[in-house]
KEKE-3310 file (N, C-alpha, C; in steps of 0.2 Angstrom, whole numbers, plus 5000, padded with zeros to 4 digits):
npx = (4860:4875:4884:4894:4909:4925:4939:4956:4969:4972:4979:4971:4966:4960:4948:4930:4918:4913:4904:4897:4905:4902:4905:4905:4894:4878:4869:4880:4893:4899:4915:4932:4949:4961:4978:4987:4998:5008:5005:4996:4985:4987:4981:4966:4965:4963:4952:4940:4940:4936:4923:4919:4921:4912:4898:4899:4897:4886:4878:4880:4876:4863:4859:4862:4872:4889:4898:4909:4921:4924:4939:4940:4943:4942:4954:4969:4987:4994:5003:5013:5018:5010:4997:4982:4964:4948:4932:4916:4901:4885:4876:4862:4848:4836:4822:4814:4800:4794:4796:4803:4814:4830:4842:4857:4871:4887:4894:4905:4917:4926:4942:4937:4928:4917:4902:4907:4908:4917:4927:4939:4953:4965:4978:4973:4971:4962:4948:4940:4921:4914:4903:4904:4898:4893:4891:4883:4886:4882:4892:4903:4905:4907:4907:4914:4912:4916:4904:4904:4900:4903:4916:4929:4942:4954:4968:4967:4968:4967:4956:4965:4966:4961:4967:4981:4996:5014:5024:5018:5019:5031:5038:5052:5057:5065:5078:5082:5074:5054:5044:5026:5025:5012:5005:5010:4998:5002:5006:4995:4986:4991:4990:4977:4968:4962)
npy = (4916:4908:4899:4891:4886:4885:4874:4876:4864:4848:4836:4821:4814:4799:4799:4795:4796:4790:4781:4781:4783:4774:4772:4780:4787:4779:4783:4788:4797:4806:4811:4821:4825:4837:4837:4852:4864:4878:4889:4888:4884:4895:4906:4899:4898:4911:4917:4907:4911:4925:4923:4915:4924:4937:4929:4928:4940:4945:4935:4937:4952:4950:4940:4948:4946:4943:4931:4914:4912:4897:4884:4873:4871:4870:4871:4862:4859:4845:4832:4827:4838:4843:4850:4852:4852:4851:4842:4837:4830:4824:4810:4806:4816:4822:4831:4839:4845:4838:4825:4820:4812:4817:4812:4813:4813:4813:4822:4818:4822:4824:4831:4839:4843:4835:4823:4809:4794:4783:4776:4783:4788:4788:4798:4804:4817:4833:4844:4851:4854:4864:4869:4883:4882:4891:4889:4887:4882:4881:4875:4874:4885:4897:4890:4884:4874:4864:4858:4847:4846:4841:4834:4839:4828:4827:4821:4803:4792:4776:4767:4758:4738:4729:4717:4722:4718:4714:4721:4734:4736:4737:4727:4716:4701:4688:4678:4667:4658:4656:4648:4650:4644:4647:4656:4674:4689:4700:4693:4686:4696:4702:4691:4693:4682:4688)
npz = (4963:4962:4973:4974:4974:4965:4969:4967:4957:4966:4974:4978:4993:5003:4994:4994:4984:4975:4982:4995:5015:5028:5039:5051:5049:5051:5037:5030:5022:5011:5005:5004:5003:4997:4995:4993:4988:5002:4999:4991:5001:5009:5004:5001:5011:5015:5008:5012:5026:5025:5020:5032:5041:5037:5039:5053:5057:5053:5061:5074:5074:5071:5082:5093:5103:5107:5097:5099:5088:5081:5081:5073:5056:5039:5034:5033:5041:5039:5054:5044:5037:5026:5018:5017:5008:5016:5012:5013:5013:5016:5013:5014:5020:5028:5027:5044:5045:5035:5035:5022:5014:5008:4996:4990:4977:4973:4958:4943:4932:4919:4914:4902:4907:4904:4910:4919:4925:4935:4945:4958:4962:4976:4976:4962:4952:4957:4955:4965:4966:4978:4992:5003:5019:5032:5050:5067:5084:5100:5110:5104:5094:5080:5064:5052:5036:5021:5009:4998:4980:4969:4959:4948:4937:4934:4930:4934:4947:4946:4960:4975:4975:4986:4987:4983:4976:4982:4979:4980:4994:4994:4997:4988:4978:4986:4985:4992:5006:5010:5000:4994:4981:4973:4962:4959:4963:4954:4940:4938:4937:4924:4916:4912:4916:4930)
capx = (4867:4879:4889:4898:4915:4930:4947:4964:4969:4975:4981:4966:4967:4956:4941:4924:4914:4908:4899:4898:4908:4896:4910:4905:4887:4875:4866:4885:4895:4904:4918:4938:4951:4965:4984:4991:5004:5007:5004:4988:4981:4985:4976:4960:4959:4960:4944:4936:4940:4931:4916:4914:4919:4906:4894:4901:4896:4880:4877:4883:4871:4856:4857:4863:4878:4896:4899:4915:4920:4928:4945:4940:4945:4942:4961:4977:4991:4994:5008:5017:5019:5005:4992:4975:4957:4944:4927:4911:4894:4881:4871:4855:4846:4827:4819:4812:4794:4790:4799:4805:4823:4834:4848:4864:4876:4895:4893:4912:4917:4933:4947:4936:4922:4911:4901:4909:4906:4923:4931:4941:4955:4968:4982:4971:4972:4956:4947:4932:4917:4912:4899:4906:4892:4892:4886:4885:4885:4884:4898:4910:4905:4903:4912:4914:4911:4914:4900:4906:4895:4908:4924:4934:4947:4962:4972:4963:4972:4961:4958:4970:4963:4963:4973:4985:5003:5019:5027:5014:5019:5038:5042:5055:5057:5069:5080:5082:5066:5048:5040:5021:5023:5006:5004:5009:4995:5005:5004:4987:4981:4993:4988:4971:4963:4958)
capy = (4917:4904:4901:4886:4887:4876:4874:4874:4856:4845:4827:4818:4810:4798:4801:4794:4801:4786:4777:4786:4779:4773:4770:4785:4789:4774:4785:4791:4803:4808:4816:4820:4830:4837:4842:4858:4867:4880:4895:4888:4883:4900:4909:4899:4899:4918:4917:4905:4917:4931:4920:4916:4930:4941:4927:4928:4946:4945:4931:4940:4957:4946:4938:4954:4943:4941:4921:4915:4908:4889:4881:4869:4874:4865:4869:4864:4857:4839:4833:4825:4844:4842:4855:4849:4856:4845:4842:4834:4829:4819:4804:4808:4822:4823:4837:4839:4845:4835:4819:4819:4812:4820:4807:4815:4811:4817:4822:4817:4825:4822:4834:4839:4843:4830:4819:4804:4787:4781:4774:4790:4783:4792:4799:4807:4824:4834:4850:4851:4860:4865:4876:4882:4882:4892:4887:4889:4875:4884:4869:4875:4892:4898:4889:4885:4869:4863:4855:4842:4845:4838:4833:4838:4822:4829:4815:4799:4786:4771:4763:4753:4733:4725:4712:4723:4714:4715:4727:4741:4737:4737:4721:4712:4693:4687:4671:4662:4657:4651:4651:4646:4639:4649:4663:4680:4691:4703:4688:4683:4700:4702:4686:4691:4678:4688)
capz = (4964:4962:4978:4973:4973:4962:4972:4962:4954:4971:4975:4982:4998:5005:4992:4997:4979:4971:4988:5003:5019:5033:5045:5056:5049:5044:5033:5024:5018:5004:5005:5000:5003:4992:4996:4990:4991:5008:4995:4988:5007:5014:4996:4999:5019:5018:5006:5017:5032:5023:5019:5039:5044:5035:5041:5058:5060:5052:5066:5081:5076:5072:5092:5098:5105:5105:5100:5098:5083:5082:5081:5067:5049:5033:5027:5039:5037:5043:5057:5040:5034:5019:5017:5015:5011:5016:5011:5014:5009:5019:5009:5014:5023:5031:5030:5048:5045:5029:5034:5015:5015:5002:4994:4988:4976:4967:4951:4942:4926:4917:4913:4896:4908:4901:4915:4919:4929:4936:4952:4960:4970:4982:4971:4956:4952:4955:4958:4970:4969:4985:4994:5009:5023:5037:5056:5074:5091:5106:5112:5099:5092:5076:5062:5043:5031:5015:5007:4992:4977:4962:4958:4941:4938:4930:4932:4936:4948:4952:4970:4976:4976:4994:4987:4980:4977:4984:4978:4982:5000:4995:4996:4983:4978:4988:4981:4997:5008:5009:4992:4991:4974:4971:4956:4961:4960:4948:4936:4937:4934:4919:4912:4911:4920:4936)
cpx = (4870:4884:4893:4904:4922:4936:4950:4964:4975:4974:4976:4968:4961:4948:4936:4919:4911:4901:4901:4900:4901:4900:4907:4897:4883:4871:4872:4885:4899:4911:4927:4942:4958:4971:4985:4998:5003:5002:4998:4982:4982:4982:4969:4958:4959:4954:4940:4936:4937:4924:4914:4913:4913:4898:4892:4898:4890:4874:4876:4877:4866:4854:4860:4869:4883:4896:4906:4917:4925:4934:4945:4941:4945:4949:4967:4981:4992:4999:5011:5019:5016:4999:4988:4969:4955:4936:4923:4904:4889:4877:4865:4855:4837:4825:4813:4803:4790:4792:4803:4813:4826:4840:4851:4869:4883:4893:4900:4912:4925:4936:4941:4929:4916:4908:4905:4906:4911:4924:4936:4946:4962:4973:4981:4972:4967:4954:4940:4929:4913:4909:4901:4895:4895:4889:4889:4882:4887:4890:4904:4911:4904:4909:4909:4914:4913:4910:4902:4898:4898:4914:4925:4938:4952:4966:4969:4970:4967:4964:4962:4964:4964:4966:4981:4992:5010:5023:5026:5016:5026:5045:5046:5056:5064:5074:5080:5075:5060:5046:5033:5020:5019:5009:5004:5002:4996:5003:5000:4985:4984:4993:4980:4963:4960:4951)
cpy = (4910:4903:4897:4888:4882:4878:4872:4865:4854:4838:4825:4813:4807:4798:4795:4798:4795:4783:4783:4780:4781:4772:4774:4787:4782:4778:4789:4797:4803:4813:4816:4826:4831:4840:4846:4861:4873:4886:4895:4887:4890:4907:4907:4899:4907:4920:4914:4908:4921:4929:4920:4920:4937:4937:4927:4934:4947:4942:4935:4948:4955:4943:4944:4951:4941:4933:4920:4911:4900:4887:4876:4872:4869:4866:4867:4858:4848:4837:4832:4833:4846:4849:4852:4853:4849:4847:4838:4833:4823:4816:4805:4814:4818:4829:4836:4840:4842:4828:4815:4818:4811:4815:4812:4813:4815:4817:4824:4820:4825:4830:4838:4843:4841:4825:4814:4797:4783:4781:4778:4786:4790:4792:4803:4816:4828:4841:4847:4856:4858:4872:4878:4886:4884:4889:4888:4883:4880:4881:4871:4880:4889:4896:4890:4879:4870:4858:4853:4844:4842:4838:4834:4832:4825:4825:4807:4794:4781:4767:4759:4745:4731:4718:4715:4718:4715:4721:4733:4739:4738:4732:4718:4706:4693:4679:4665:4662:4655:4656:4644:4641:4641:4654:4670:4683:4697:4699:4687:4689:4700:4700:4687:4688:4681:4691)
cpz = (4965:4968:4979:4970:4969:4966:4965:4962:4962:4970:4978:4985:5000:5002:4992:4990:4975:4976:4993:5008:5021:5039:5052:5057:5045:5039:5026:5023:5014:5006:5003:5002:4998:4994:4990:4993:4998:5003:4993:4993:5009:5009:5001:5007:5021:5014:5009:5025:5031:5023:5027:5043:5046:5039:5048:5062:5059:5059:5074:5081:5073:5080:5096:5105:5104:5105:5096:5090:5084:5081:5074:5060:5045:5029:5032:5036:5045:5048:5052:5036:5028:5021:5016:5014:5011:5017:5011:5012:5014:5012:5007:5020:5024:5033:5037:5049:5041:5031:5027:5019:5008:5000:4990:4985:4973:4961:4950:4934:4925:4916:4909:4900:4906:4909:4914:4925:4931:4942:4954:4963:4973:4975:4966:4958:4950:4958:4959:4968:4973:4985:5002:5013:5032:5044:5062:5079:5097:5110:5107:5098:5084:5070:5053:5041:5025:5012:4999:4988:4970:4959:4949:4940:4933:4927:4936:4939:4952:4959:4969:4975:4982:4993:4982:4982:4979:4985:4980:4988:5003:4995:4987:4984:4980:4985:4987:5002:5007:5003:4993:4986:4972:4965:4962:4958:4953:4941:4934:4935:4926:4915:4908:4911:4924:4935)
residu = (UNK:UNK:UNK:UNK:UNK:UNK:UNK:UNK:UNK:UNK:UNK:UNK:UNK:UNK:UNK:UNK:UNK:UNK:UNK:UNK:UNK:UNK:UNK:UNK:UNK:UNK:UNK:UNK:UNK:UNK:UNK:UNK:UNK:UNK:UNK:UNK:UNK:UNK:UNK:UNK:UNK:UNK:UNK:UNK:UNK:UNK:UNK:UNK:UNK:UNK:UNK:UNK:UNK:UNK:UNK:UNK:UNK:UNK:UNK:UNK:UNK:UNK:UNK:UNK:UNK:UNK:UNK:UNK:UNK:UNK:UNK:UNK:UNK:UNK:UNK:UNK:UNK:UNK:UNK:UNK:UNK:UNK:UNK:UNK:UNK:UNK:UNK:UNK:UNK:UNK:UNK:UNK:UNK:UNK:UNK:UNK:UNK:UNK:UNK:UNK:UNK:UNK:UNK:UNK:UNK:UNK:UNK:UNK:UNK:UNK:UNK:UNK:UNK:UNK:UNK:UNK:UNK:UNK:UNK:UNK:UNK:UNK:UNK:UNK:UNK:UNK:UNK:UNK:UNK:UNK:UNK:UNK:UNK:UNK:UNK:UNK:UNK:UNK:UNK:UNK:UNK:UNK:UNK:UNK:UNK:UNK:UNK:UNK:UNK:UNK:UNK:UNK:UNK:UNK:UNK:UNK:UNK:UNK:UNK:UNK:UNK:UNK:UNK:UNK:UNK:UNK:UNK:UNK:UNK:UNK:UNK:UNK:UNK:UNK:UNK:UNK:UNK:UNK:UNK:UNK:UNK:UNK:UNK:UNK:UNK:UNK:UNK:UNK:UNK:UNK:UNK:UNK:UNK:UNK)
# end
């Protein structure tokens, strides 16, 4: 059985699909979320509701114990009014009794559904497949996940550069005040040279 799920086409926030962030885990993770619209967040959090809930009770007459379920959710809406799902993927894994450690990556595919090999950046337009993954922490209770398995790219917008130029920050030339004298980087790339 196939338990891999594809979310509707969303704006991708923050994706993490080519490299894994290390900022929080040195061993990485992958991961990306995508706004939607409210209609298309409260569609797939009443499916991912069903999934933890059937899980939830299966859980609860297996220990023969009432456990509560979590607060956390992989779809909510942000303070700026945005809907979000969000999804995840760890780098690597270690299975505990073999000491074998499992490496994980994104598999990216274009519009055409054909593989692809490309730099993913915040803005693109993509569908996720995701396995949602049930689980329990006595400190929390008993929650829900989505597990990053492959992004579709609908719409490709690549990463910003760390030197992007001026204008991505809003800034206009002004005719009075200090001037470096230097090449904008607008320039420079347009020329070809950089």
């Amino acid at each position: 059985m196939n338990d891999t799920i594809t979310t509707m086409v969303g704006t991708a926030r923050y994706p993490h699909v080519n490299k894994p962030n290390t900022t929080f885990d040195p061993d990485g993770a992958y991961s990306c979320d995508i706004v939607v619209t409210e209609g298309e967040a409260k569609e797939f959090t009443s499916q991912m509701t069903a999934i933890r809930d059937q899980a939830h009770e299966m859980e609860e007459k297996k220990t023969g114990k009432k456990i509560r379920v979590c607060d956390a959710f992989p779809v909510k809406q942000t303070e700026d009014g945005q809907w979000i799902i969000r999804s995840k993927q760890k780098a690597k894994s270690k299975n505990s009794r073999t000491g074998e450690v499992y490496e994980f990556n994104i598999k990216l595919f274009d519009a055409q559904g054909k593989a692809c090999d490309v730099e993913v950046g915040g803005g693109s337009k993509v569908k996720m497949a995701i396995k949602p993954y049930t689980w329990y922490s006595p400190s929390l209770g008993f929650g829900i996940s989505l597990q990053l398995k492959a992004l579709q790219i609908i719409e490709l917008v690549a990463p910003s550069a760390s030197g992007a130029g001026a204008s991505s920050f809003g800034f206009t030339a002004e005719e009075e005040g200090f001037s470096s004298g230097g090449e904008s980087l607008e320039s420079v790339v347009g020329d070809g040279d950089f």
